[in-house]
N, C-alpha and C positions, 0 to 999 in steps of 0.2 A: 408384313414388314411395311415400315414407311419409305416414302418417295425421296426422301435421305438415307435412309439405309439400302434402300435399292442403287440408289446413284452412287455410294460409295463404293458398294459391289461389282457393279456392274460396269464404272464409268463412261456412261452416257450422261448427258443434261437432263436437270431436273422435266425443263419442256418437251424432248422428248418422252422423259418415262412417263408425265401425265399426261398425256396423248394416247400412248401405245399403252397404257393403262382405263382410259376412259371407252377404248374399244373394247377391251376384252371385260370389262362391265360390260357393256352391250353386248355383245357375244354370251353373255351369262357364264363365261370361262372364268371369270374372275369377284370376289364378293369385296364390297367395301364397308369398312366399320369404321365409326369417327368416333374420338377420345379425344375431346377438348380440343383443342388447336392442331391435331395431326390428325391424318385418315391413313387407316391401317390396310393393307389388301392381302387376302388368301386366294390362294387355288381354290375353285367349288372342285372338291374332291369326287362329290356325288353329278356331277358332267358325267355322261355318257364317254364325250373323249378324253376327259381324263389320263387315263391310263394309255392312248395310244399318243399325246402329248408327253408328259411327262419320260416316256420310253426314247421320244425322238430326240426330246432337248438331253438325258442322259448322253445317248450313243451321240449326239453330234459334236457336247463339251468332250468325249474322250476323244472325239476325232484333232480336237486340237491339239491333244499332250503328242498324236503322231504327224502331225502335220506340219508344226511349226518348226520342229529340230529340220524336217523336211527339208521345205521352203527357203529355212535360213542358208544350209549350206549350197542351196541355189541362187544367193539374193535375192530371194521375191520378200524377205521377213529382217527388220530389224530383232535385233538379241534387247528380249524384253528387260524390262527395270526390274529391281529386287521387289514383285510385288510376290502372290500368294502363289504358294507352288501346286501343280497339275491335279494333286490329291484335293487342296483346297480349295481350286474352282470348280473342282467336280459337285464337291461339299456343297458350295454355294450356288449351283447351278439348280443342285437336288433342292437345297432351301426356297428360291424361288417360284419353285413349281410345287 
């Protein structure tokens, strides 16, 4: 994905996500590919941690679908906006990794 379609997903700023993206190139966690005027980034699948990565960011995005109903009826959590529902952040959580 591009550092626009990440920040759509993700909503963070672009300056963080090319930070915390410019590490995890270094960390060799992550591979960049340039196509004219955008640079694309994947998971290096073939990482050693890989797989105990991708396990943690799964189980922690489901931790949200229990957490938030949680939180809220304690006010620690505003009642989010009509954005993408618990199945489809998990979706996209999976796609970034």
């Amino acid at each position: 994905m591009h550092v626009r379609e990440i920040e759509r997903r993700s909503g963070l700023n672009d300056s963080t996500i090319r930070q915390e993206l410019r590490k995890l190139v270094r960390l060799d966690l992550v591979r960049s590919r340039r196509d004219s005027n955008r640079v694309y980034y994947r998971a290096k699948t073939e990482n050693p941690l890989y797989p105990e990565i991708r396990n943690l960011v799964l189980k922690t995005s489901g931790l949200v679908d229990v957490l938030k109903p949680a939180l809220r009826t304690r006010g620690f959590a505003r009642p989010s906006s009509s954005g993408p529902s618990p199945a489809e952040k998990k979706r996209q959580a999976a796609m970034l990794i």
